[in-house]
N, C-alpha and C positions, 0 to 999 in steps of 0.2 A: 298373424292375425290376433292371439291370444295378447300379445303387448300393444300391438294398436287398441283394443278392446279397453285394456288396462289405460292406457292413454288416457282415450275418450271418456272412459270411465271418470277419472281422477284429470279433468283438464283446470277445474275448477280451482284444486290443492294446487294444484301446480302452477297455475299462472295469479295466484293469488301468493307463491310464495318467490317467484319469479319480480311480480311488481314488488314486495317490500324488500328483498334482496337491490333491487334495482335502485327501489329509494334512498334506502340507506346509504348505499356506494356516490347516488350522485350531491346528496348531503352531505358526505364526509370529503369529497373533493373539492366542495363548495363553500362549507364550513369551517370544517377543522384542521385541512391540508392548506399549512402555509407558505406563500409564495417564496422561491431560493433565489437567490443570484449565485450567478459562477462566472469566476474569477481565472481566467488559463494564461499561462505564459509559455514560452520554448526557452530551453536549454540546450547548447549545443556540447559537448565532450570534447575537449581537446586535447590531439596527442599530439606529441614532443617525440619524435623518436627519428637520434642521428646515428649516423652507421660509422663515425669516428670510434675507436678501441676507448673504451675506459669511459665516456660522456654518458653525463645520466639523462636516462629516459623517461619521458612519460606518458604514461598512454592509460587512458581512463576510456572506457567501453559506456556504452547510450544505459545498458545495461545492471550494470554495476552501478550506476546515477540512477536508474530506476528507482534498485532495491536501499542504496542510502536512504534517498529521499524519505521514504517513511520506515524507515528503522526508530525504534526507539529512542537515540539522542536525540535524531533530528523532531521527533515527535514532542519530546521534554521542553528541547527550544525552545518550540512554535507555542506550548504551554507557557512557559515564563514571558517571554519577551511580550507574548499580550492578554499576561494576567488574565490566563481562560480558567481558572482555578474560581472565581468570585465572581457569583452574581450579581447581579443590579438590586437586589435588596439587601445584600450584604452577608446572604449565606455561602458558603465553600461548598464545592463539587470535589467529588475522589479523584484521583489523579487515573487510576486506571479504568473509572467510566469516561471519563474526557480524553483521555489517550484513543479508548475503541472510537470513540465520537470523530474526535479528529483524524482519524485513518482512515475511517468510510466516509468521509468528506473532501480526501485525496484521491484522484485518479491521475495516472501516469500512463500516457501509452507511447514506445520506442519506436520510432520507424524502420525499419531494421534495413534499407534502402542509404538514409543521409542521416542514420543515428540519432535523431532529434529528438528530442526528449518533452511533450507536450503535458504540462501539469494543470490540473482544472483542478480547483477547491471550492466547494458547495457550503453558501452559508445566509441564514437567514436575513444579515447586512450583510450589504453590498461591501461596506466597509471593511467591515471584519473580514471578508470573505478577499479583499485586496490584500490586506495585511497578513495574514497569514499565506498565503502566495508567496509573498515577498521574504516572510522568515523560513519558508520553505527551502528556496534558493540561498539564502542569507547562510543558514547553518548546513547544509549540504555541501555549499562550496567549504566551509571552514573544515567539516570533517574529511575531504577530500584533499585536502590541502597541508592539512595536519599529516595525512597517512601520507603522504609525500614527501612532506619531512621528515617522517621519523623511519623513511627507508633510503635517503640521502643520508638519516644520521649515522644506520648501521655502516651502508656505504665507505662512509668516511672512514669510522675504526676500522675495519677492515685495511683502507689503504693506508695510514697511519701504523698500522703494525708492518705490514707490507716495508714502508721505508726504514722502519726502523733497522727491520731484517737485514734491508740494505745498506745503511751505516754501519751496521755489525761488521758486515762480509768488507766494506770496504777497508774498517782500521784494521782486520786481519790481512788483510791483501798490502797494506802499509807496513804491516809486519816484516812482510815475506822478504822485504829488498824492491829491487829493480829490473828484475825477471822480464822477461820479455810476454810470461805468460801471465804473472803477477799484472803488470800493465794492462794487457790484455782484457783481464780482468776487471780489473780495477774501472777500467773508459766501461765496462758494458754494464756493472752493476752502479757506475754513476750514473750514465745516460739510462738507468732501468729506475732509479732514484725520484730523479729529474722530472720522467715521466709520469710517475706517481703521485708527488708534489703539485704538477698542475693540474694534474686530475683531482685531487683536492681541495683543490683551490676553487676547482670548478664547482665541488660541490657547496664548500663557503656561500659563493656566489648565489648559485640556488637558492641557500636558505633565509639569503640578507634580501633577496629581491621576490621569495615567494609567487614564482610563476603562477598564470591563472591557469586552473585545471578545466575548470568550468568558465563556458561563455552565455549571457543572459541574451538573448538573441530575439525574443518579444517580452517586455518589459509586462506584470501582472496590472490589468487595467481595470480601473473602476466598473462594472458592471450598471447600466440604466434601466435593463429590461430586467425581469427576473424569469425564469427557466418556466418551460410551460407544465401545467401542474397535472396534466396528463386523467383529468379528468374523466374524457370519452373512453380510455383505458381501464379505468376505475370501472366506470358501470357497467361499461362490455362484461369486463370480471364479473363485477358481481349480479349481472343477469344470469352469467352462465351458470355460477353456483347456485343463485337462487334456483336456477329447471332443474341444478343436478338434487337440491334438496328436496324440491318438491316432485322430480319422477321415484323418489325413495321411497319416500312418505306414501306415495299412490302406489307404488308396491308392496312396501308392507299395509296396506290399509287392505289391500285386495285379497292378499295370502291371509291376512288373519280374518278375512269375511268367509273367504273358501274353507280356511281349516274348520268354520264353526259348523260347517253344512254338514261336513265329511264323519262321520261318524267314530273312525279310529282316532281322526284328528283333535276331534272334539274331546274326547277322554284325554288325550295329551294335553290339551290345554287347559281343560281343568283340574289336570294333577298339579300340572304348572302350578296355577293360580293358587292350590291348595298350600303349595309348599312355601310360597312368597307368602301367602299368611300367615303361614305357618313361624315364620324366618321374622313378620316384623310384629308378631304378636309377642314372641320370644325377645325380639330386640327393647320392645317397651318393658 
């Protein structure tokens, strides 16, 4: 009863701070909150993996494209390639407020079902909000592609020492005579030679034809609508703060009507008051 009292009391404070909370919210959704477009594509991951001894595999996870994707290279990229460094009056932006900008404007989410990788980029033009989609996938797949090579590269030194090893053992088994076990020899560390050799060759190959890691599977399309600006959300919000500011306000309005009645309390608050004068008498 004592807060319904309080309520009723102070309905006044309260729906008076209710309505300008309310206004404000639906003016800044209406004014100042400007229209986005979004830009989505799919990504698929493609893994390569043969159960032959020695053949290189590849296997790139939805996952692992997630977190490229906005890793820092990929972010520097999407900065260069569309000069988001320079505004349209000719002044520069810092490179690590345009980095945070451009990462909360990427959203990625994995299916973890057919590992699909769906990218949506949020941006004031439609256009810009296309193009950078597009350099999204662009340097994702390069870093992707890059790491591929360069573990086909170790790859290879490894089996290049590997033969080596085996030329070794063969002109020492040349050494030996005509042995039956020398021979023996000799046929199993060639045919182990042999076998190394095309497995390098295989990796050669790899690297001259740059396998796709990644597959672009919906292409980033021009956006015509733009994303709804969530306005009835806004003032919902800001009705609700507005009651939560204005039942405060009606409770301390009430507690400090009751403290002045109450005779202990009343000495309390004008010690108070004494001391806050005291404090900005001092401060002048």
């Amino acid at each position: 009863l004592d807060i319904l009292l309080i309520i009723a009391e102070g309905k006044k404070v309260i729906l008076s701070f209710f309505l300008i909370f309310l206004l404000a919210g639906l003016g800044y959704g209406i004014f100042l909150k400007k229209p986005e477009y979004a830009s989505s594509m799919q990504i698929a991951p493609i893994t390569s993996e043969t159960k032959t001894a020695g053949e290189f595999n590849v296997l790139v996870r939805g996952d692992l494209v997630a977190g490229i994707l906005k890793s820092q290279s990929v972010i520097d990229s999407i900065i260069d390639d569309n000069d988001l460094l320079k505004n349209k009056d000719g002044t520069t932006n810092k490179r690590d407020i345009v980095r945070k900008s451009i990462s909360a404007a990427i959203d990625q989410q994995v299916d973890q079902k057919s590992g699909l990788v769906t990218v949506t980029v949020k941006d004031l033009s439609p256009e810009r909000a296309r193009n950078i989609a597009q350099s999204v996938y662009e340097a994702t797949k390069k870093i992707l592609t890059e790491i591929g090579i360069e573990v086909s590269v170790k790859k290879d030194s490894f089996l290049l020492s590997e033969i080596e090893k085996s030329l070794v053992k063969l002109e020492q088994y040349k050494k030996e005579g005509t042995k039956t076990t020398a021979v023996k020899n000799d046929l199993e560390e060639l045919m182990k030679a042999l076998s190394l050799f095309s497995v390098y060759e295989e990796g050669a190959v790899y690297r001259k034809s740059a396998p796709m890691v990644v597959q672009l599977v919906s292409p980033p399309t021009l956006p015509d609508q733009p994303l709804p600006r969530g306005r009835g959300k806004i003032a919902a919000l800001s009705g609700i703060l507005g009651l939560f500011v204005g039942l405060t306000f009606a409770f301390i309005k009430h507690f400090w009507v009751v403290s002045s009645s109450d005779p202990e309390t009343e000495e309390k608050v004008r010690r108070l008051k004494e001391l806050i004068g005291i404090k900005g008498r001092t401060a002048s």
